[in-house]
C-alpha positions in Angstrom: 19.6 3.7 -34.3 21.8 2.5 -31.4 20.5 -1.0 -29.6 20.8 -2.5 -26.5 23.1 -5.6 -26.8 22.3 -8.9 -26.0 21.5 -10.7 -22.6 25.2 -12.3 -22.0 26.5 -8.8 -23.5 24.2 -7.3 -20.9 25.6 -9.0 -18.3 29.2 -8.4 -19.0 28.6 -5.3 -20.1 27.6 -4.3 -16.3 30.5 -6.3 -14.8 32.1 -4.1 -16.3 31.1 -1.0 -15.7 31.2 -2.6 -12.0 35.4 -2.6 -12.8 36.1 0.4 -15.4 33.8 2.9 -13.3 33.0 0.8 -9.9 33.1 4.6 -8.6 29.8 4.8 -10.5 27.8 2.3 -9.4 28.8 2.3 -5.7 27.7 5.9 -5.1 24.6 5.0 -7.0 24.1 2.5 -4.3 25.0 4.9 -1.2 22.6 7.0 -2.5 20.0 4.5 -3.1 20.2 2.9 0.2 19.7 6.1 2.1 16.7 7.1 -0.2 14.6 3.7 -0.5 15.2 2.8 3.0 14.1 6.5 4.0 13.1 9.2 1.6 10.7 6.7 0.3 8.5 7.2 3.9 8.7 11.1 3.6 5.3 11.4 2.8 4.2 9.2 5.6 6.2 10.9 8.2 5.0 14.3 6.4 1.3 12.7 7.2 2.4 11.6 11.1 3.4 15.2 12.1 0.1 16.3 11.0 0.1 18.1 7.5 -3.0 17.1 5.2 -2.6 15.3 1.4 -2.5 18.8 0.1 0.3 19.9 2.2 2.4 17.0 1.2 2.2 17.9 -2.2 3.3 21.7 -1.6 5.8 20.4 0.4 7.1 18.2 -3.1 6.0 21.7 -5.2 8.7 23.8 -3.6 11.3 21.3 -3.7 10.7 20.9 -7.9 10.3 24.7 -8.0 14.1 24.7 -6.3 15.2 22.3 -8.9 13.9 24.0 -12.0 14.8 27.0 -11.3 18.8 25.7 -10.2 19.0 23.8 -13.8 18.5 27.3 -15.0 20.1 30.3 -13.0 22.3 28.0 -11.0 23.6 25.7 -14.3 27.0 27.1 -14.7 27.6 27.2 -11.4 26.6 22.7 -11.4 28.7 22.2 -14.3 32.0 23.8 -13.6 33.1 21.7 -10.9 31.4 17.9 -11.3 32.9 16.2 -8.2 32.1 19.5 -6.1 28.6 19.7 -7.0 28.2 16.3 -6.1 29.6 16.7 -2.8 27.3 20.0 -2.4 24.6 17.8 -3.6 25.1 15.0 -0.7 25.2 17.9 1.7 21.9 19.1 0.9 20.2 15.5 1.2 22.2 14.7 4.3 20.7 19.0 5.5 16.6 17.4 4.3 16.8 14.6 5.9 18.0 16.7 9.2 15.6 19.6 8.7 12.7 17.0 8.4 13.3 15.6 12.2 14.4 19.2 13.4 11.7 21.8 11.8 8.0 21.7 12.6 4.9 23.5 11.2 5.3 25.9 7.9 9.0 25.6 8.0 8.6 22.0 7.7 6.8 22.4 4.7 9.0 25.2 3.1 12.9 24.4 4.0 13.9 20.6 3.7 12.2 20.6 0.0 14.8 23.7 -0.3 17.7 21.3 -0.1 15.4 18.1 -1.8 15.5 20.1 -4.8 19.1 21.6 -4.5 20.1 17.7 -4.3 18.3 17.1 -7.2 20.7 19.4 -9.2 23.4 19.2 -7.8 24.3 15.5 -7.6 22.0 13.7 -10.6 23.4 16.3 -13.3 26.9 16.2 -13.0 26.5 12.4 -12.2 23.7 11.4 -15.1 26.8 14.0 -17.8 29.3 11.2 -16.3 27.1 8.4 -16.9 26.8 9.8 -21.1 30.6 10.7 -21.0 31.6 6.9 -19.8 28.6 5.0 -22.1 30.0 4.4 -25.2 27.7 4.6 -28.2 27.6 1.5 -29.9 26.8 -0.3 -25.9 24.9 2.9 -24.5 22.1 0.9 -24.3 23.2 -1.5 -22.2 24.9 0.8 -20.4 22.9 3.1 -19.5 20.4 -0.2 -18.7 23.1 -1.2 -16.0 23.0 2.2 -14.5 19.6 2.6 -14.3 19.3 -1.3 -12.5 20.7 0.0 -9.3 17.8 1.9 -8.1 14.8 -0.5 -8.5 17.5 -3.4 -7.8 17.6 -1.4 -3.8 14.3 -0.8 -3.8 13.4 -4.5 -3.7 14.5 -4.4 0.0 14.9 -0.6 1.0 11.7 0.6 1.8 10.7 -3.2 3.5 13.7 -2.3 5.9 12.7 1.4 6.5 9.3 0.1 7.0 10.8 -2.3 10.0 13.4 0.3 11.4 10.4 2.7 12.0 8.8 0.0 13.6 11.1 -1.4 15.8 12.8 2.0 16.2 11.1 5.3 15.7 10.6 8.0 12.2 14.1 9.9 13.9 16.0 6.9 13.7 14.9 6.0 9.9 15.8 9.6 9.0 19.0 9.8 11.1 19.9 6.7 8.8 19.5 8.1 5.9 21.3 11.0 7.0 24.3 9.4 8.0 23.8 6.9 4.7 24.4 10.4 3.0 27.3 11.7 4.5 29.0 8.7 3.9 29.2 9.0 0.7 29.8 12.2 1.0 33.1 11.1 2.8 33.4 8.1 -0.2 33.4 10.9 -2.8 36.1 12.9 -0.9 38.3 10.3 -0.8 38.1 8.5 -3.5 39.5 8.8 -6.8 36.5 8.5 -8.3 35.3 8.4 -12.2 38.3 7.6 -13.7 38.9 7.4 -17.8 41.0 5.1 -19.6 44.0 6.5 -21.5 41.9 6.2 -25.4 38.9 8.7 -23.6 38.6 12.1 -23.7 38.5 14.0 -20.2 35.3 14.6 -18.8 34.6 18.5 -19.8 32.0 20.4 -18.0 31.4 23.6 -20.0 33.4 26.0 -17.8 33.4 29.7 -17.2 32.4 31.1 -20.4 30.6 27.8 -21.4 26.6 27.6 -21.7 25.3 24.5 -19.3 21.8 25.3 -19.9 19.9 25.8 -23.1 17.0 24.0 -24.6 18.1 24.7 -28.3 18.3 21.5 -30.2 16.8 19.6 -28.4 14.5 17.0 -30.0 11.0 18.0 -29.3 9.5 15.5 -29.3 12.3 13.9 -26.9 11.5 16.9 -24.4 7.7 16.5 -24.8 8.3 12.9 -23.5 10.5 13.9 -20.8 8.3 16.6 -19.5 5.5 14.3 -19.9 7.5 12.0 -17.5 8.1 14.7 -14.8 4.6 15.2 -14.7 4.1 11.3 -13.6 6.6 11.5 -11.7 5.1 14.7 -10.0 2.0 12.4 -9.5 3.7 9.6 -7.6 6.1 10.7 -5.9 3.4 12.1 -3.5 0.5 9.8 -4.6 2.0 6.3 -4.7 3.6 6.4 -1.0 0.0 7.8 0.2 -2.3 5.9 -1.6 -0.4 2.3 -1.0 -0.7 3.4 2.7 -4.5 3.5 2.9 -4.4 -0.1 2.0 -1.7 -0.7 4.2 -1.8 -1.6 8.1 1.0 0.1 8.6 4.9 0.7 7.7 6.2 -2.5 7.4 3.4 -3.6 4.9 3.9 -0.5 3.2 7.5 -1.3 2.5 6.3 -4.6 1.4 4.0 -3.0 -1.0 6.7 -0.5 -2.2 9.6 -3.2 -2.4 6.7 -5.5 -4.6 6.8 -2.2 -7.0 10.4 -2.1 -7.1 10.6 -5.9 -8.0 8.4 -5.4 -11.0 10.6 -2.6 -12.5 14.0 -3.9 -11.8 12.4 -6.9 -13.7 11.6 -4.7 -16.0 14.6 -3.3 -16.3 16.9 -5.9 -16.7 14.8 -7.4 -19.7 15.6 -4.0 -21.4 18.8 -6.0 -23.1 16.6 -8.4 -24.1 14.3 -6.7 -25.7 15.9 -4.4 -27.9 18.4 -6.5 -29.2 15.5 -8.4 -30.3 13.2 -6.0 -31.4 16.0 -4.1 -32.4 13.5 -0.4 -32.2 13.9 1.5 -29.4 10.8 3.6 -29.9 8.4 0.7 -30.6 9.3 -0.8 -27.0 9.1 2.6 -25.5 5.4 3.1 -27.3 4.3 0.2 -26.2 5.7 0.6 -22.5 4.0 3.5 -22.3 0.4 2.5 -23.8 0.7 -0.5 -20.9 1.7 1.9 -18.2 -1.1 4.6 -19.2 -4.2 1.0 -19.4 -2.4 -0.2 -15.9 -2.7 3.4 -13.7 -6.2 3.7 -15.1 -6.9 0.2 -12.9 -5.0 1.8 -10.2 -7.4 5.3 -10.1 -10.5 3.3 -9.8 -9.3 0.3 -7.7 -11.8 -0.6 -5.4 -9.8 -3.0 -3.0 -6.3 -3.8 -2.7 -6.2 -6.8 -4.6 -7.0 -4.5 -7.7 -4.7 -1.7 -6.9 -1.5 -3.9 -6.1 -2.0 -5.3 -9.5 -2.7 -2.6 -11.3 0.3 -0.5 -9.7 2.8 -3.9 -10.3 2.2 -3.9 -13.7 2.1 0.1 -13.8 6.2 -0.6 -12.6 6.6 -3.2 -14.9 6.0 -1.1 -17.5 7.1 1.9 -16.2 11.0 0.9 -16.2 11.4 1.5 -19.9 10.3 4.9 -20.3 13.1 6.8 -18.2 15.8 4.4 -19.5 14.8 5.0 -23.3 14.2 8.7 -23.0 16.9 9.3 -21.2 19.2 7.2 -23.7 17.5 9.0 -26.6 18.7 12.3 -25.3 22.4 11.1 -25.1 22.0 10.0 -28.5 20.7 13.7 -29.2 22.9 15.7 -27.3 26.7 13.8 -28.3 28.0 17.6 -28.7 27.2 18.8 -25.8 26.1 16.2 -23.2 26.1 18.1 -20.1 23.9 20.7 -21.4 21.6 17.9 -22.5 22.0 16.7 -19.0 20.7 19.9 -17.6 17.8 20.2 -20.0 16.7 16.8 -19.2 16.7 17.8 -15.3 14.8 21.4 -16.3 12.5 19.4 -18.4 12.0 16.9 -15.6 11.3 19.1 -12.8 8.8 21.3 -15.1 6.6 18.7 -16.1 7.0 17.7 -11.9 6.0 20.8 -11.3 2.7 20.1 -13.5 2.2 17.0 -12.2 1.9 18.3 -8.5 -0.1 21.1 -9.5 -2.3 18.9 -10.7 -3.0 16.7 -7.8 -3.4 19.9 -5.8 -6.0 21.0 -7.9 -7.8 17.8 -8.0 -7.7 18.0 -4.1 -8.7 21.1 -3.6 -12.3 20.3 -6.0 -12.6 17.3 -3.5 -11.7 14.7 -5.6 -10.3 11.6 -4.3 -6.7 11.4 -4.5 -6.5 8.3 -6.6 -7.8 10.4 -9.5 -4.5 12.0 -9.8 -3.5 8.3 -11.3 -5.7 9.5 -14.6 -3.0 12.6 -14.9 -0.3 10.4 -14.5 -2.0 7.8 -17.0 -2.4 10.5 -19.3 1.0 12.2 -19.3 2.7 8.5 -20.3 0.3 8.4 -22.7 1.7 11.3 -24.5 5.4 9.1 -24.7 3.4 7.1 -27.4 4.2 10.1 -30.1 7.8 10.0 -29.2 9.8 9.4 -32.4 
């Protein structure tokens, strides 16, 4: 079993990757400026222009529908060309975030998640097969740890400044950001020489023309179980958790408070990862007991009955949420070493099945009349399901 390395290892171990691959990390954080500062109000500007709680989550349907079915009939297409898809993949986020201040009515329901879930494909697969390609075994862990920092690490201050720019400014401005946020990296990848290898690594080798990039055989099951199982939280929140921290918030600014608070807990989280499992030394224990923590803290969170009680139940909910996508998505590496691209892809088919689920769900739920916290007992109850993960 491969094991995260320990704290000063950690450290270095992301310096590191900061020099070797700084390509890496700085798109990450292009990325992740543009979509915690502004992606992460989507649902509240969704909500302004007038569309209901169900809406919103047809809105996030189509764009996971788009995504699923890409991994799929579009694979090949992803993986032949990494540094092109990712630039196709930029283009699509930097066409959302411009159809979402441009379209109105049905079409703004139907045609930004069109290009939400094109993104999705066509910039996190190619980029998440680099991220396994560059990771070496025997320091994946920490690796992949160092990666997965950058997002929450934004987040602590993204959505508190989206929150102030709609305030002091206005929801086209935010969006215009992250727009142009996009296409500059978009103009970073183009002229950059980005990802390169050291002279004792094999090339980066998407499959080709007359490779396979999609396939689920071999997979470990249980491994996909878990993963689908986290699309369908993931389905849950990213609708629910924007929505329902905003009927306890005044308005935007203490809503990016409330997200950034979030964030905090799991880039906490996520930085302890190197402790932990160089202690521990078990992988799956932690992410068994990260997920039975998670699954006890949403339950708090579905029948909250003041803000107090939902802040703290949704904290801790991030705390322990941080693991699971880390570990499972290290496990898959460690089960996909022949073919890691095609792992890659499974992981984002997986993913944006069990999102599908997930937003299914909460439509359901809604259309019976329940209240939309409830949907926090599906997500509880899809982490749960991580506990069996071997």
């Amino acid at each position: 079993m491969i094991t995260m390395v320990a704290p000063a290892d950690f450290r270095g171990y992301f310096s590191g990757l900061a020099q070797r691959h700084g390509a890496l990390v700085i798109s990450q954080t292009i990325v992740a400026i543009a979509n915690t500062t502004a992606n992460a109000f989507a649902m509240i500007y969704l909500l302004r222009e007038g569309l209901s709680y169900i809406e919103c989550s047809v809105f996030l349907l189509v764009g996971f529908v788009t995504a699923a079915l890409f991994a799929t009939v579009g694979s090949n297409i992803v993986a032949r060309d990494f540094m092109r898809s990712m630039k196709v993949g930029m283009i699509a986020m930097a066409l959302y975030y411009i159809s979402l201040v441009l379209l109105s009515g049905y079409s703004l329901i139907f045609v930004p998640p069109l290009f939400l879930g094109t993104y999705i494909v066509m910039f996190w697969v190619p980029y998440n097969s680099i991220i396994s390609h560059v990771t070496s075994e025997e320091k994946r862990g920490a690796g992949v740890g160092a990666y997965f920092l950058v997002f929450p690490a934004i987040s602590t201050v993204g959505p508190l400044a989206g929150g102030l720019m709609i305030t002091l400014g206005s929801y086209d401005l935010l969006l215009a950001f992250g727009a142009a946020v996009i296409l500059a990296n978009l103009a970073y990848l183009s002229t950059s020489k980005a990802f390169p290898t050291r002279k004792d690594e094999p090339p980066v080798s998407p499959p080709g023309k007359n490779g396979r990039a999609f396939g689920l055989s071999g997979i470990n099951r249980r491994v996909a179980r878990g993963i689908l199982a986290e699309g369908v939280q993931e389905g849950v929140f990213w609708m629910a958790l924007p929505i329902l921290s905003f009927e306890y918030a005044t308005d935007e600014v203490e809503l990016g408070g409330y997200l950034s608070l979030f964030a905090f807990w799991g880039a906490l989280m996520t930085v302890a990862l190197g402790y932990l499992s160089d202690r521990i030394k078990d992988r799956v224990r932690i992410l068994r007991i990260s997920a039975a923590f998670t699954a006890a803290s949403l339950l708090v969170c579905a029948f909250a009955m003041n803000a107090e009680s939902y802040l703290t139940g949704m904290s801790v909910s991030n705390f322990w949420l941080a693991v699971v996508p880390a570990f499972l998505f290290t496990m898959m590496i460690d089960r996909t070493e022949s073919n890691k691209t095609k792992g890659m892809m499974a992981r984002e088919f997986l993913l944006n099945a069990g999102r599908i689920g997930g937003a299914s769900l909460t439509i359901l739920l809604l259309l019976f009349d329940f209240d939309l916290s409830i949907s926090m007992l599906v997500a509880a109850a899809a982490i749960a399901t991580v506990v069996a993960v071997k």
